[in-house]
VOGU-3710 file (C-alpha; in Angstrom, 3 decimals, decimal comma):
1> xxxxxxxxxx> -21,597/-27,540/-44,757  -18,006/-28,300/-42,919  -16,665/-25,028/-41,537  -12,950/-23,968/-39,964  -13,946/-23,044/-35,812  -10,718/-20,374/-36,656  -13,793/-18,687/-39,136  -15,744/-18,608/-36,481  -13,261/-17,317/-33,810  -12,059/-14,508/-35,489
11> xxxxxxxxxx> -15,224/-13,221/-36,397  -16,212/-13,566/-32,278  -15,160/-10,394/-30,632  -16,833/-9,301/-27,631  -15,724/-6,028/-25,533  -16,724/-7,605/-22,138  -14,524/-10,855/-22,331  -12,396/-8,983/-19,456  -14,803/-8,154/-17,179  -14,377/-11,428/-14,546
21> xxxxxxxxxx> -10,386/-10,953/-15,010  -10,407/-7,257/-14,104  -12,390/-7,674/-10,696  -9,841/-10,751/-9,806  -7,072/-8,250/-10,715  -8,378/-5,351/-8,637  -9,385/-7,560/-5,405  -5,578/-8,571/-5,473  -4,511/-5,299/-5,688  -6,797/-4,186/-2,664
31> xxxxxxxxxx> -6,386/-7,075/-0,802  -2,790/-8,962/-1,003  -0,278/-7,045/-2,984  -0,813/-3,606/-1,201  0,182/-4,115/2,427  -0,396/-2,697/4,897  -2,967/-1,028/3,010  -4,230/-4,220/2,506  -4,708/-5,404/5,984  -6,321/-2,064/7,080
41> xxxxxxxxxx> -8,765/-2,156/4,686  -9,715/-6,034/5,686  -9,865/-4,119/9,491  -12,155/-1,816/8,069  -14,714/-4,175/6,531  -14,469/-7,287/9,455  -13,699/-5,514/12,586  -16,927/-3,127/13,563  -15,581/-1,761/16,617  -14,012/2,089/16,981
51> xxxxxxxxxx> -10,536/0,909/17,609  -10,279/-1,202/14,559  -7,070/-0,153/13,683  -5,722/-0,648/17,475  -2,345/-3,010/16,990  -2,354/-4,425/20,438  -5,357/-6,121/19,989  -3,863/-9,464/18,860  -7,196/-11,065/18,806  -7,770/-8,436/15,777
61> xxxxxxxxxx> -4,600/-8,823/13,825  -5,154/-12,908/14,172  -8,646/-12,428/12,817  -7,602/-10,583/9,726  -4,952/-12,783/8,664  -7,372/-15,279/8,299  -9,068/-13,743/5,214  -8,242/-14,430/2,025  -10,297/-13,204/-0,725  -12,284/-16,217/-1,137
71> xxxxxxxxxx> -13,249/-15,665/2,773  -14,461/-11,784/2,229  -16,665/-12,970/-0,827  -17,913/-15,817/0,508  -18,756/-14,008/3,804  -19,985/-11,224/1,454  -17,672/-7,969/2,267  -16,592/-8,034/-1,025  -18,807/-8,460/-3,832  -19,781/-7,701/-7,260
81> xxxxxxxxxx> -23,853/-9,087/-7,011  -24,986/-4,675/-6,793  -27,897/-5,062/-4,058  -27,783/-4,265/-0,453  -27,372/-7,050/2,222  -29,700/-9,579/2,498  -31,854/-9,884/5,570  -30,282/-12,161/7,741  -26,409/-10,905/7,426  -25,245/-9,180/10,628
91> xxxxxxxxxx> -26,224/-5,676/10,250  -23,048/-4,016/11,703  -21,449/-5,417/8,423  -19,657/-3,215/6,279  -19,397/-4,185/2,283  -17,909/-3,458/-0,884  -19,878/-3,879/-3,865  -17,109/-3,612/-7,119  -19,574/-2,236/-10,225  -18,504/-2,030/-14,143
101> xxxxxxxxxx> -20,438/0,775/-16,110  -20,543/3,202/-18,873  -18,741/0,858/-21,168  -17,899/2,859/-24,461  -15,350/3,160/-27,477  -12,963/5,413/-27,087  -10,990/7,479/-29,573  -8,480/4,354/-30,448  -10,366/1,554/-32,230  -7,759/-0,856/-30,402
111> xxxxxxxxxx> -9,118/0,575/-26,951  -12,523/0,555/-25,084  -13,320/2,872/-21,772  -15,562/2,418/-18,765  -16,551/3,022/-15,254  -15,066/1,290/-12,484  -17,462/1,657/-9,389  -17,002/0,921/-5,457  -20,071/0,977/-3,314  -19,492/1,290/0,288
121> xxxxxxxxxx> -21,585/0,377/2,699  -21,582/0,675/6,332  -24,117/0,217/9,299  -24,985/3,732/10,510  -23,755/3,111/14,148  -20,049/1,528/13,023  -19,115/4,983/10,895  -17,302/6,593/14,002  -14,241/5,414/14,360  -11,533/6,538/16,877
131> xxxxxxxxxx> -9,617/9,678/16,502  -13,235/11,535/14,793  -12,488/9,596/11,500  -15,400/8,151/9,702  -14,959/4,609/8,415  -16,782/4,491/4,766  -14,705/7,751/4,039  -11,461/5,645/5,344  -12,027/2,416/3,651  -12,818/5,359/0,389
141> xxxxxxxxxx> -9,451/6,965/1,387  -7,446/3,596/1,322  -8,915/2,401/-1,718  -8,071/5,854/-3,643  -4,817/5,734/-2,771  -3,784/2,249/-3,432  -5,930/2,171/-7,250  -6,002/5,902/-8,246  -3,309/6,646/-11,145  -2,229/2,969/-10,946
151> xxxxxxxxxx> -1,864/0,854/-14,065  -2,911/-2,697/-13,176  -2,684/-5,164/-15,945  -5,160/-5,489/-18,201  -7,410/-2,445/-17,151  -4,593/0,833/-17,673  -4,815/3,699/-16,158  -7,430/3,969/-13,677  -7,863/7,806/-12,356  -10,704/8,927/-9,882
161> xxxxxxxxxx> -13,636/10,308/-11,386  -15,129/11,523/-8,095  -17,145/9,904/-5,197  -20,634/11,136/-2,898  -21,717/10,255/0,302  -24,854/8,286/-0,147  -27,752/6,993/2,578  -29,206/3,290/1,249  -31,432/2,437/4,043  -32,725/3,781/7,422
171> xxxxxxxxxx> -29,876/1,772/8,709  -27,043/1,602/5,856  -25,027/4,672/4,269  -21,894/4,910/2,762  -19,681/6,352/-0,597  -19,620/5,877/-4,159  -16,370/5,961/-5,070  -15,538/6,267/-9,267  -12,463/5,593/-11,590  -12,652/5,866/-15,148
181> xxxxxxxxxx> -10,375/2,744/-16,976  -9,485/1,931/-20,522  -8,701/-1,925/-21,552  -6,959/-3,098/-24,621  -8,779/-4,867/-27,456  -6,386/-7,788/-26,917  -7,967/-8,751/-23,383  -11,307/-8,572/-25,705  -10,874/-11,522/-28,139  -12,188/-15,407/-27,077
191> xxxxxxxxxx> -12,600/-18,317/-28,761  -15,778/-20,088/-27,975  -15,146/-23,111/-26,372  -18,139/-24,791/-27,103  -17,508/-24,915/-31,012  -15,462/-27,519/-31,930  -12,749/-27,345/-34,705  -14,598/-28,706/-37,470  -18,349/-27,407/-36,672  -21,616/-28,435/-39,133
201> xxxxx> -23,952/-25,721/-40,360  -27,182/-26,420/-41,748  -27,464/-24,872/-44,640  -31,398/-23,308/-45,102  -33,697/-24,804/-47,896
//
């Protein structure tokens, strides 16, 4: 039997289709269209000393600027894998690990909630910072106020749900930091590309 891939399209509607778009969006918000948020959060995560945020230290600033976002995945301080760092990474390190949860309806058929996440992890002996401030708190602080009440496309209205200080190994602790966000059905339909337009179906004996 010869059947129309548009049948089969619009009866394929999956809530999660957004999923890999909203992390892209929200590492571009962090990361590139927030300075100079942005840059002191990639100070945060890649430069372990106290005086991370010290502006005369050139060889800092010039280290920075050359991460992009494909740099802090691929050298792991940003992720979305949720497991601790593998044995071998340098254990003054400090990560983000971006989590998607709790997905549910909500009241509106057209609309679908869920639980944005942000796991922060730092090596025990890299939270002081100078000035008494403590760095997984700061790299919390700089990520709440860049995302929290901001609509970012495709994900809405993203507002803090609450975060804890958490210990994850004898040598890592850090904060779990929470947003609640709501995403339009319309970032929820695909077409599956591996079903041509005019697909054969067996029909059963």
């Amino acid at each position: 039997m010869k059947i129309q891939n548009s049948i089969i399209s619009n009866n394929f509607k999956t809530t999660f289709a957004s999923i890999t778009k909203d992390q892209e969006t929200i590492w571009k918000k962090l990361f590139v269209e927030s300075r100079p948020y942005s840059d002191k959060l990639k100070r945060l995560l890649v430069i372990n000393t106290p005086d991370c945020f010290d502006e005369t230290q050139y060889q800092y600033t010039k280290t920075i600027n050359s991460y992009s976002i494909k740099k802090l995945k691929d050298e792991k301080y940003i992720q979305v894998v949720p497991r601790l760092p593998l044995e071998g990474y340098p254990e003054t390190k400090s990560y983000i690990i971006l989590e998607f949860d709790n997905v549910f309806p909500s009241g509106n058929p057209e609309f679908t909630n869920k639980t944005i996440s942000f796991d922060i992890i730092c090596n025990l002996d890299q939270w002081e910072l100078e000035d008494s401030q403590i760095r997984p708190w700061v790299i919390a602080g700089y990520i709440d106020g860049i995302l929290n009440h901001s609509r970012l496309s495709g994900i809405g209205l993203l507002e803090l749900m609450g975060a804890e200080q958490v210990v994850f190994s004898e040598d890592l602790g850090g904060v779990i930091l929470r947003y609640t966000a709501t995403n339009g059905r319309e970032d929820d339909e695909v077409e599956n590309p591996q079903i041509p337009a005019d697909t054969y179906v067996a029909q059963s004996a």
